[in-house]
N, C-alpha and C positions, 0 to 999 in steps of 0.2 A: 848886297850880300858880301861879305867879305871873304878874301880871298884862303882855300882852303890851303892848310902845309902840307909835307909828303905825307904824315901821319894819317891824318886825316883826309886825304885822297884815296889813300890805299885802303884805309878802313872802311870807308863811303866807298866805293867801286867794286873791290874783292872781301871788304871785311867781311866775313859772316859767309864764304860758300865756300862749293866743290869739285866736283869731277865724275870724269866718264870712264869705259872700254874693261880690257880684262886680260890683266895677266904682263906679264915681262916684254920685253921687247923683240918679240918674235916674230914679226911683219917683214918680210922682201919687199912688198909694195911692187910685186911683178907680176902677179892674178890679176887676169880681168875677169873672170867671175865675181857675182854678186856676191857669193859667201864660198869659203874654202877653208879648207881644214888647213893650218899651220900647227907643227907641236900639239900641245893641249887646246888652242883656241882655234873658233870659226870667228873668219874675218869678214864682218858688212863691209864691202867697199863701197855700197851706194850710198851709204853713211858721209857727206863728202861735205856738211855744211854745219855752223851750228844752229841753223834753223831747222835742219833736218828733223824728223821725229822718231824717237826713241823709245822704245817701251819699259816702264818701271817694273822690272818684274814680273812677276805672273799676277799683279795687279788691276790689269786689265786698261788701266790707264797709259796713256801715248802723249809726250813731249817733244816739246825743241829742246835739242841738246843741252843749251843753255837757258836758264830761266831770270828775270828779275825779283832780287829780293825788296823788300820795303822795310826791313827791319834794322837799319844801319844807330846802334844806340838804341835799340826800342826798349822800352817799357815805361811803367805806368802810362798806358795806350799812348804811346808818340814815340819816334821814332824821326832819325835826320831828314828822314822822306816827308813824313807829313810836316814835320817844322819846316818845310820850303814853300807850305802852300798848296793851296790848291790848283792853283792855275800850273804851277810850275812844275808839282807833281803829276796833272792829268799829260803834259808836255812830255815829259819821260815816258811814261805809260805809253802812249801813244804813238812816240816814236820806235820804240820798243816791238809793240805792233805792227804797225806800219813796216815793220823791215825786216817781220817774220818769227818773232819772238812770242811762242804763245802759252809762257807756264810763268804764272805770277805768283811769289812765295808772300803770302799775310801773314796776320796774328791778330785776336785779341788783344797782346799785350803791346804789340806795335800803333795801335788804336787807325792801323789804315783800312780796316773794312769800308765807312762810307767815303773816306777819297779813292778809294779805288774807283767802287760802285759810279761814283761821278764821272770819275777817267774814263771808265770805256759804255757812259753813255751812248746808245748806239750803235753799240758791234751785239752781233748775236752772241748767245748767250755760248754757242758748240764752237764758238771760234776762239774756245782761250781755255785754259783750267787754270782754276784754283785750287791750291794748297792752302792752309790756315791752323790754327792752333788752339787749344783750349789749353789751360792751368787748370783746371777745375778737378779735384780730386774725389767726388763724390755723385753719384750717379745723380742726384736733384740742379744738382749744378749743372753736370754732362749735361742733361737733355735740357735745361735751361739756355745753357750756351749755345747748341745746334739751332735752338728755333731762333734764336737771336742771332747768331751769326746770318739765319737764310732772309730774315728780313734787313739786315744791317747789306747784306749783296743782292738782295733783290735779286735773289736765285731760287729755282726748287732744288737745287743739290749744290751740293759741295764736292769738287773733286777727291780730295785726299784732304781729309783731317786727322791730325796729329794731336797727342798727349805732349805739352810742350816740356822741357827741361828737367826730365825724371834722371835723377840719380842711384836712387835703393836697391838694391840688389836685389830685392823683393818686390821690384816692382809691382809684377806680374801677376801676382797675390794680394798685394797691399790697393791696387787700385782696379782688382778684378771688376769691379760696380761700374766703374767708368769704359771699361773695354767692353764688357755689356753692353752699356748703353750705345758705345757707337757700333756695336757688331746691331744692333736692333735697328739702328738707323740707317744702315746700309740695307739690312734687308725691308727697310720702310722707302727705298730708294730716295733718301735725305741726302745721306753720300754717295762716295761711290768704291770709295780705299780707307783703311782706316790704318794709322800707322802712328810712330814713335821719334821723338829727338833728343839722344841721352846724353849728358855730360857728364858721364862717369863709365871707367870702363867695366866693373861690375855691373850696370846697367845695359851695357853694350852686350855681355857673354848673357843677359836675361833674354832681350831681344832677341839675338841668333838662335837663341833655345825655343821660342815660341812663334803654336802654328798662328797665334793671332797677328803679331804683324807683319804686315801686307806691303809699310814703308816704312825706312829706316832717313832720317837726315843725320850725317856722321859729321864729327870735325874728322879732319884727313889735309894735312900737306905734305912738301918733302921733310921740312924738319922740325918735326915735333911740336911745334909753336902752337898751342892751345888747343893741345891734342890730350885724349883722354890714356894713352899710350903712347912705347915708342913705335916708330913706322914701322918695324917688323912686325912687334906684334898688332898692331889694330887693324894695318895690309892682311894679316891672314883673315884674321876674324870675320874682316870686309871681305874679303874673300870668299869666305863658307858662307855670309846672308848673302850673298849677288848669285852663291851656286845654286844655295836651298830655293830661289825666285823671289827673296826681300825687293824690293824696288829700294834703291841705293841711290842716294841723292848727297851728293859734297857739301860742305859749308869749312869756311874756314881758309881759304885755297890760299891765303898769303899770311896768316898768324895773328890777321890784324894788324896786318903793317909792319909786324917785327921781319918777316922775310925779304921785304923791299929796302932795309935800312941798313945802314954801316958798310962796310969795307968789301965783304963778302955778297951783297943784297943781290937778290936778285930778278930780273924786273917780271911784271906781270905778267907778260906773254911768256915766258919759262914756268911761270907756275901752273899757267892753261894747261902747257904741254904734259906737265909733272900728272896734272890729273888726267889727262889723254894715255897718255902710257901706262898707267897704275893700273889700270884695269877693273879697279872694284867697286867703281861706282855707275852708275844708267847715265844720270845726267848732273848737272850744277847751278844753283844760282848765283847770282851774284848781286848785292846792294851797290846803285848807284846812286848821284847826286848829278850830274852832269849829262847833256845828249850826248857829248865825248867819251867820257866814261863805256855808253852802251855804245859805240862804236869803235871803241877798242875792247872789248869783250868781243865785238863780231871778228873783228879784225883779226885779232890775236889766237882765236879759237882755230878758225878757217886753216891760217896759217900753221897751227899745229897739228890741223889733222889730215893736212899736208902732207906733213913730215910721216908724220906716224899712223896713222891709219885709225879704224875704230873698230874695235874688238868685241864680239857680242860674248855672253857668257859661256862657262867651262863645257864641252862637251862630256869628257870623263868625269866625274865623279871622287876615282878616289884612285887616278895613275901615281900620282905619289909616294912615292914607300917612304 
């Protein structure tokens, strides 16, 4: 295999995720209580790890802090993950596992369903979630996709599936058929959350406006680097889905490489911290290529919530004037 550049480490490791907690940096880190009122936030301090679990929401579903993605370069079903193989991929997966990590981000269009399903050959079925993704715009499709994706994981449910890469303003209307469909298969117990990934911030101000999703995956870093806004505004926004109980999941946490690069760059572990302090997202995944990789995500995270603490959502409502 040949030896990956900065670019493409940082893209393989952080390209493509998020972050955690809620709100400004309002933390003493001198409570030992388990949770305590600070300003506007209650503070988990048991929150101490990123294998810890964290709840998306009022979703009903519980993570590790941090999750792996498999989507580094995905589409037309492949992705840097599954072009390593399969042996190499169930090696990641597994070490991943193995040291506590149990929220695995798929797709469709990543085509890592059966290398997954290989990977964790032999772990029960309640020892991990899945996340995964549909394209499919039309409810014959939707419910084509669920039954194919449960046999493609060799699951009866799917954790949380997503409408993948909607932009329209209208979404919400324009693929009403397909939110149907997965509100019908969650109540068919097929899923278990059903939720959205936008790339546009009209799409984003659709999301926060409806009771249907349940989860949100945002791009979200410090500076703006393929983001659908600038940080003030997409931090509020993020903001109101994590109050209303959106389950809030990061992507994006370094720009793609562009935050790690030039004069100013700045390295991976400042960007964990970036999404630790923001406050507006549950939890994060991250795409790797390397067992290093996920062992600087452990590392790095650990260390930042260290520093900073973890922040559950806004008690108040609406103290802001």
């Amino acid at each position: 295999m040949r030896k990956l550049n900065r670019r493409e480490f940082i893209g393989a490791v952080i390209g493509g995720t998020g972050a955690v907690t809620a709100g400004a940096l309002l933390w003493d880190g001198q409570t030992t209580n388990s949770q305590h009122r600070n300003g506007d936030f209650t503070i988990d301090s048991t929150i101490k790890s990123p294998i810890d679990q964290v709840s998306l929401g009022k979703s009903g579903i519980k993570v590790s802090l941090v999750g792996i993605g498999t989507g580094s370069g995905g589409w037309a079903r492949a992705s840097n993950q599954t072009r390593l193989g399969q042996a190499e991929f169930t090696k990641q997966m597994r070490h991943a596992f193995d040291n506590g990590i149990n929220f695995f981000d798929l797709a469709d269009q990543y085509g890592s369903h059966p290398f997954f399903t290989k990977a964790m050959t032999g772990v029960g079925r309640d020892k991990y979630v899945i996340q995964t993704k549909s394209t499919s715009r039309r409810a014959k499709e939707a419910r084509a996709d669920i039954d194919r994706f449960l046999k493609e994981l060799n699951t009866d449910y799917i954790d949380s599936l997503i409408i993948h890469n909607v932009t329209e303003a209208d979404w919400t209307t324009r693929f009403q058929e397909v939110m149907e469909v997965f509100a019908e298969a969650k109540k068919a117990g097929k899923i278990r959350s059903h939720g959205v990934t936008c790339h546009s911030f009209v799409a984003l101000e659709a999301a926060a406006a409806s009771d249907w999703v349940q989860i949100n995956m945002v791009r979200w870093n410090s500076r703006q680097s393929h983001m659908d806004a600038d940080v003030k505004t997409a931090g509020s926004l993020f903001e109101k889905m994590r109050r209303k109980g959106q389950g809030m999941i990061g992507m994006k946490v370094v720009g793609q490489g562009s935050l790690v690069e030039g004069n100013d760059a700045l390295t991976p572990d400042e960007c964990f911290k970036f999404q630790i302090e923001s406050g507006v997202v549950d939890a994060f995944v991250v795409g790797v290529q390397k067992i290093e990789h996920i062992d600087r995500l452990l590392k790095g995270t650990r260390t930042a919530l260290n520093q900073v603490g973890y922040r559950t959502v806004k008690l108040a409502e609406n103290r802001r004037t």
